[in-house]
N, C-alpha and C positions, 0 to 999 in steps of 0.2 A: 678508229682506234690506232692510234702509232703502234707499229709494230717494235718488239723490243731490239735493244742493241747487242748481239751477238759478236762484235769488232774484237773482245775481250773476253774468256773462257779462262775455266779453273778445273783443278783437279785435287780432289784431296785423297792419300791412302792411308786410313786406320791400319797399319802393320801389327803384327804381333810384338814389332820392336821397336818400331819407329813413327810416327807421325809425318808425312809427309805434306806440302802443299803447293803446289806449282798456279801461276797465273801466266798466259800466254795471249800476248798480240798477235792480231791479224791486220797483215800489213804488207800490199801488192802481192796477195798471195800464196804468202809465206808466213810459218810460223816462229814468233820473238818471244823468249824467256822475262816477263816485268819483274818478275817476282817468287822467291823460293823459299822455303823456310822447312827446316827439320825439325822433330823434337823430339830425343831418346824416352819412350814413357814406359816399356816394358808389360806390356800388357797381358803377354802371358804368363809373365812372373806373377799375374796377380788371379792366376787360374789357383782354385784348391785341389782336392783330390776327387770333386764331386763337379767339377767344370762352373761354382759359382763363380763370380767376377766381385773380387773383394772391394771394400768400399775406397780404399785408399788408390786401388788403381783406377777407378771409375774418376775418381777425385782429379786425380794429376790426367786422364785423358780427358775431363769435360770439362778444366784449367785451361790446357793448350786446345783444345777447340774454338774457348771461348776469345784465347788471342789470333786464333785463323780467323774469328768472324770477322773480328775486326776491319778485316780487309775483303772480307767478303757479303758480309752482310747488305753493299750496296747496289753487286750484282744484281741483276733481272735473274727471275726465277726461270733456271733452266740453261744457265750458262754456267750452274757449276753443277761437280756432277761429286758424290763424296762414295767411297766405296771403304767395305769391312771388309776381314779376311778371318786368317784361321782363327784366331782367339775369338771376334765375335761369331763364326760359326758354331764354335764349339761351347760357349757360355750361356748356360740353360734362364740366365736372367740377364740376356743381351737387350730384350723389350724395355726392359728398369730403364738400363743404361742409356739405347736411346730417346727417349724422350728427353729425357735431359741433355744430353748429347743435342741432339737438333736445335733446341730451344739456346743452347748456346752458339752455333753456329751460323744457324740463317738458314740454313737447308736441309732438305731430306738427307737420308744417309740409306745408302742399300748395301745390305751383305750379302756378298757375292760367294756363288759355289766354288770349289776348288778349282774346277775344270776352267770355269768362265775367268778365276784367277789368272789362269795359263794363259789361254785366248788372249786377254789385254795386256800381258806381260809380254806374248808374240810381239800384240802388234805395236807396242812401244819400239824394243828390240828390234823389229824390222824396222820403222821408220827412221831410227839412228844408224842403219848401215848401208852404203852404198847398193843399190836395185842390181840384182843377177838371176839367176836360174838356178845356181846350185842349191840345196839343202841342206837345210840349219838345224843342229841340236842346242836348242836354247834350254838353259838353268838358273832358277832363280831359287836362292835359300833365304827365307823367311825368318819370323821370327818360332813360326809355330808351323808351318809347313813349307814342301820344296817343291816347286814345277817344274817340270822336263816338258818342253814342247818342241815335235820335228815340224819344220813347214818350209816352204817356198816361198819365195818372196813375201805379199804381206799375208800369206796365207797356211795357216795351221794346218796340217794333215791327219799328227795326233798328240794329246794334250794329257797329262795326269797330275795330281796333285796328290803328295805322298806326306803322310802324319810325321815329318819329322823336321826340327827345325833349332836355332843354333840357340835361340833361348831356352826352350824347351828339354834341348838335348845334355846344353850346360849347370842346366837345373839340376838334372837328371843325372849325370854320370862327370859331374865335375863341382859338385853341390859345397861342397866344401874350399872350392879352390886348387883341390889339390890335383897336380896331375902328374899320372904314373903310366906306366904299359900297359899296366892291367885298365886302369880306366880307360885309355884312348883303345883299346882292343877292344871292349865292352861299350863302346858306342859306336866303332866300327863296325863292329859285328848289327848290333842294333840298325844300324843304318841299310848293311848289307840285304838284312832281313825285308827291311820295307820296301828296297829294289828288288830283289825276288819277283815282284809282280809284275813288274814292268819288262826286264833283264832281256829276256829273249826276243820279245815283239819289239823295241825296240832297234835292240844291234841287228835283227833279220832288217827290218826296213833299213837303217843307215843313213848316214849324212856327208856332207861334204868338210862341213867344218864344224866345232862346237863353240858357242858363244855363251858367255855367265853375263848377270844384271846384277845389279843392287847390291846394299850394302858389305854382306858377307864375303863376296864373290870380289868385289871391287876391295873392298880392306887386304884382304888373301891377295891379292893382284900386286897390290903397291906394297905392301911387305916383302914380297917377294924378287921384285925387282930392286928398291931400295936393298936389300940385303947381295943384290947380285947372284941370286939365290935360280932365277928364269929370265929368259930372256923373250922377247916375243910371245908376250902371255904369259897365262900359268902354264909347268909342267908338270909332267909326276913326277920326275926328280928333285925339282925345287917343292914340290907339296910332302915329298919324302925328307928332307933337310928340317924344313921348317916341323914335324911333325917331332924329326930327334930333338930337335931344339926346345920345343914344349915339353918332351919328356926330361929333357936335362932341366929345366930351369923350377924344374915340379910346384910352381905356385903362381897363380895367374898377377898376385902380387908384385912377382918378382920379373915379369914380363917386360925387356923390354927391347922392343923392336921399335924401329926409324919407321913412322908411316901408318905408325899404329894408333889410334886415337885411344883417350882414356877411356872413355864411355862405350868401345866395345871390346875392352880387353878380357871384363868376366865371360862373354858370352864369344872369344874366339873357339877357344878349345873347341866346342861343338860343333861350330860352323868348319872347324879343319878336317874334323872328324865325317863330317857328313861328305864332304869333299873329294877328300878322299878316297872314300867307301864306293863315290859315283864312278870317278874317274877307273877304279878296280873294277866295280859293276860293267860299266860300259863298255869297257877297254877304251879308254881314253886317255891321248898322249899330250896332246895339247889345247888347251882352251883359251882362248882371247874373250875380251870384254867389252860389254855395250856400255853408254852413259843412261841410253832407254830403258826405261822399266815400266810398271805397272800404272804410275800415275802417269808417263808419256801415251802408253796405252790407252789409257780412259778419258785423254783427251781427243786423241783420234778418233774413238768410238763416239763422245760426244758430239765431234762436230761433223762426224755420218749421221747422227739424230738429228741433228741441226740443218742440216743440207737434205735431210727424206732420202738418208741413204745407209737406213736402219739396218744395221744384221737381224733385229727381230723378226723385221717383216720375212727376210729371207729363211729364218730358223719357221716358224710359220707354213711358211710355203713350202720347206722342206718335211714334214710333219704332213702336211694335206696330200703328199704325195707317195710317201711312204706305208704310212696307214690307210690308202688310196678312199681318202673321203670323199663322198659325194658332194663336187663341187659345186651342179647345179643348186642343188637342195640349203647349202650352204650358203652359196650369194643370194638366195630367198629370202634366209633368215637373218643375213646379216641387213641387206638392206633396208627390213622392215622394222630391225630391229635399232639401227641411226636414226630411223625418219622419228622413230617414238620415242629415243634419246632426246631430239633437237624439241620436239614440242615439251619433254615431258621439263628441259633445261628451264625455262621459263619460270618454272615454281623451286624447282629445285636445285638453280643455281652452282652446279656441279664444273668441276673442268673440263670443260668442253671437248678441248683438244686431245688433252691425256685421257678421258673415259673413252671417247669414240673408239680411240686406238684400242683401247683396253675390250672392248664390245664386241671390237668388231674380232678380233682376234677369237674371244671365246666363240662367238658363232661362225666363223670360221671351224673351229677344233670342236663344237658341242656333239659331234658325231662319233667319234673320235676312239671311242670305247667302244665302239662297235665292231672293232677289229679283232676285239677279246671274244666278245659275246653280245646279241642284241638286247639279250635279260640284263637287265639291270645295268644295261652300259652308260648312264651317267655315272655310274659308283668306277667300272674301270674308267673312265676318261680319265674322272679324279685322280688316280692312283697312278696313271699311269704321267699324266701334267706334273703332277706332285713330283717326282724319280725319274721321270728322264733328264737328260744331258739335253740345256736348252740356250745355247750360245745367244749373250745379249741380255737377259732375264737378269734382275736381282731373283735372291730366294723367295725376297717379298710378293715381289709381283710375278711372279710364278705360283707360290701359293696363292695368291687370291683371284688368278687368271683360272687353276685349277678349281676354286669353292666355286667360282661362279657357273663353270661345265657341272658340277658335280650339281647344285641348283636350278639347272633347267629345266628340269621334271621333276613329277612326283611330288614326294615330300621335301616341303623346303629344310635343307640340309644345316640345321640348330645348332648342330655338334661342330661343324667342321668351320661353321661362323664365327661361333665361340674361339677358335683358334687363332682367329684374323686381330692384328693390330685394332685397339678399341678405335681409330680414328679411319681408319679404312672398313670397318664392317657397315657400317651406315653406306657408303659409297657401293658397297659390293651386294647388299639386299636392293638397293634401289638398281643396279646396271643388272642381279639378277631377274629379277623381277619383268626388266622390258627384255631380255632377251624368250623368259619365259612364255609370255604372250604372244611373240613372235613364233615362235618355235610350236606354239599349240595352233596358231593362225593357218602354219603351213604346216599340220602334220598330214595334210593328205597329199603330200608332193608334186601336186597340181602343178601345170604350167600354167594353168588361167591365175592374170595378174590379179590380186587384190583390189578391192574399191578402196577408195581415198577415205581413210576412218582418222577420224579427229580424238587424239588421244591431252585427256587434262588430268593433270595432276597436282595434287592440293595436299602439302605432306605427306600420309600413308593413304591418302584416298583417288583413287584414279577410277577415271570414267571415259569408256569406249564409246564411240557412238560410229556407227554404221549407216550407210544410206538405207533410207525407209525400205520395206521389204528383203532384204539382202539376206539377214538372218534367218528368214520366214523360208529362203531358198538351199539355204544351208543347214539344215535343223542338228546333222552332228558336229559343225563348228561352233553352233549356239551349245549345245550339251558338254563340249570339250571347256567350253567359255565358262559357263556353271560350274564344272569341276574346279578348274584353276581358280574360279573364286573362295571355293571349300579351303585350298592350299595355303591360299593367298592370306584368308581371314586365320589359318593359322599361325601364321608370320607376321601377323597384325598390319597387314594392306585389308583397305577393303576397296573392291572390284566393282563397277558399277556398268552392267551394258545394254544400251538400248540403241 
């Protein structure tokens, strides 16, 4: 089978504000811009007061999708990588949306955790600046949220994503256009409020320089210079000019600064406001600016997948050692639990590459909850996969990494399937299922190797077959094997072992 052409990668960001798409050659080594495209859609202007996502913004973001596929659609699956942010976290009927969404596109789309925002906004941000040692306070303002991330070279130290952001905030406290003292102090203040949580863990750690991304940060930049306003980045003094300036001209209509584009003049005010609020917050005098951001990011990340040079595997290994899992017990059940992947692939025709991965990680972590308690620790594993902070993960595949631990045992977990994307629960009863067999194969922590057992699978019908005798010598593996058929025919598998 020819292996696919990875020479050419993509990145797309669903923004809260913005639609982005980047396409990138690989060429002697280095990475070449083919291809960019922006598109203002405003997505969380189309949030209600109840977090639905109105039809008409669904509308104009699965329009401009559908001219990204264009260009993307002839990609190999797996050189493009599409990521969501604040608005589809927050939109309680983000599932509607993507389906349609994909179906216009060409590819999957994962919405990413705030945090994990931050992380590929670093590492854009880092790969756009010359390589040092000092310490960086990176900021990116959103359309629906802002990242603060301190790190080292291309390495994050600590990352937060804060609910506040220049569309969101312009909705909010500039709704009408109009803008006064009173409003720019009451989105200041609001802004202050959400720093609050970070304020002091921050300025105690420190940095050497602070660096902004993306749109808001970069508009504020070139306003500010064009006006002669800073020089050598943003300062507070040219953020303090520009601020009376907005107050004097009191209507985003009446707006007009050199350097300002149309299409983000309603949603300045907000983004000045948050700005500033940082700059007070942090005690920050001056900040220069990256071209890197979030989709330079998720290019990087991608072609670490690409090269088997995963952060997941390492967010993983940092987990097994943290919650100190029993790794013996673990390579037990992951390895038996591939070998019956690869046979059971035959009938059920699944992704190979992407489930293994996916397998092998839960039985790696299926333990995992036992750091809560041994009663009932599939239920903590779940809860705890579900809510941590898991660098690399969409929410997606973090939730369904989580239903399948939480599936290992017991009763198969009906409710928490229910939860899962209709097109991934198929996928995650058949990956829980072999992990389960495996996991009940080795519950007596044995070092003696297993016999070579022939596993088939024929839709919901799988059949073990064992070397003659073998079972006859194991009588509480046969009794465990009975049970998990009890389990199994409730989840409509039936189990067949001889």
């Amino acid at each position: 089978m020819t292996s696919p052409d990875f020479t050419r990668v993509a990145a797309v960001d669903l923004g809260s504000n913005s639609f982005h798409m980047i396409i990138m050659q690989q060429a002697d080594g280095r990475l070449q811009v083919v291809d960019k495209i922006k598109e203002s859609i405003r997505m969380a202007a189309g949030l209600d007061s109840k977090n639905h996502l109105s039809a008409e913004a669904m509308d104009r973001a699965i329009d401009c999708l559908g001219r990204f596929g264009q260009r993307l659609r002839d990609m190999p699956k797996g050189s493009v990588r599409i990521v969501g942010t604040n608005t589809l976290r927050k939109a309680k009927n983000s599932e509607e949306f993507l389906a349609k969404a994909e179906e216009a596109v060409g590819h999957p789309i994962d919405i990413i955790s705030g945090r994990e925002e931050a992380r590929l906004i670093y590492l854009g941000v880092s790969h756009s600046l010359e390589v040092d040692s000092k310490r960086r306070l990176v900021m990116d303002i959103g359309g629906g949220s802002t990242e603060f991330i301190i790190g080292q070279q291309f390495k994050p130290q600590r990352a937060e994503s804060l609910h506040m952001g220049c569309v969101v905030f312009s909705k909010k406290f500039f709704a009408d256009g109009k803008i006064d003292l009173r409003s720019m102090y009451k989105a200041e203040l609001a802004a202050l409020m959400e720093l609050e949580s970070i304020e002091k863990r921050y300025r105690k750690m420190g940095w050497d320089s602070a660096i902004g991304a993306s749109g808001t940060i970069l508009a504020i930049h070139e306003v500010l210079t064009k006006q002669g306003w800073s020089k050598d980045g943003i300062t507070a003094e040219g953020l303090s000019k520009l601020k009376k300036y907005l107050i004097e001209t009191g209507h985003v209509d009446k707006i007009q600064l050199t350097g300002l584009t149309s299409d983000r003049t309603s949603i300045f005010p907000g983004g000045v406001a948050i700005l500033a609020a940082s700059f007070q917050s942090l005690k920050i005098d001056r900040m220069l600016v990256s071209d890197g951001a979030l989709r330079e990011g998720v290019i990087y990340d991608l072609l670490g997948r690409i090269r088997k040079e995963d952060v997941r595997e390492r967010t993983v290994e940092t987990l097994e050692q943290h919650y100190r899992i029993n790794k013996e017990q673990a390579d037990r059940v992951e390895k038996t639990a591939l070998y019956f992947l690869k046979q059971a692939n035959r009938d059920w025709e699944l992704n190979l590459d992407e489930n293994a991965r996916l397998l092998r990680w839960a039985a790696r972590l299926h333990e995992i909850g036992i750091a809560i308690s041994y009663s009932q620790y599939h239920k903590h594993g779940y809860y705890l996969l579900s809510h941590l902070d898991m660098p690399g993960f969409s929410r997606r595949d973090q939730q369904l990494l989580a239903t399948i631990v939480r599936g290992h045992r017991r009763k198969f977990p009906h409710s928490e399937m229910g939860l899962l994307p209709k097109k991934s629960r198929s996928v995650a009863e058949k990956l829980c299922t072999l992990l389960r067999l495996s996991a009940v194969l080795h519950r007596s922590q044995s070092e003696e190797p297993l016999p070579k057992i022939k596993l088939t699978a024929n839709q919901n019908r799988i059949k073990l077959e064992f070397p003659s005798g073998w079972l006859d010598e194991h009588p509480l593996t046969f009794a465990d094997l009975e049970q998990e058929s009890e389990y199994l025919k409730n989840a409509g598998f039936k189990l067949k072992v001889q």
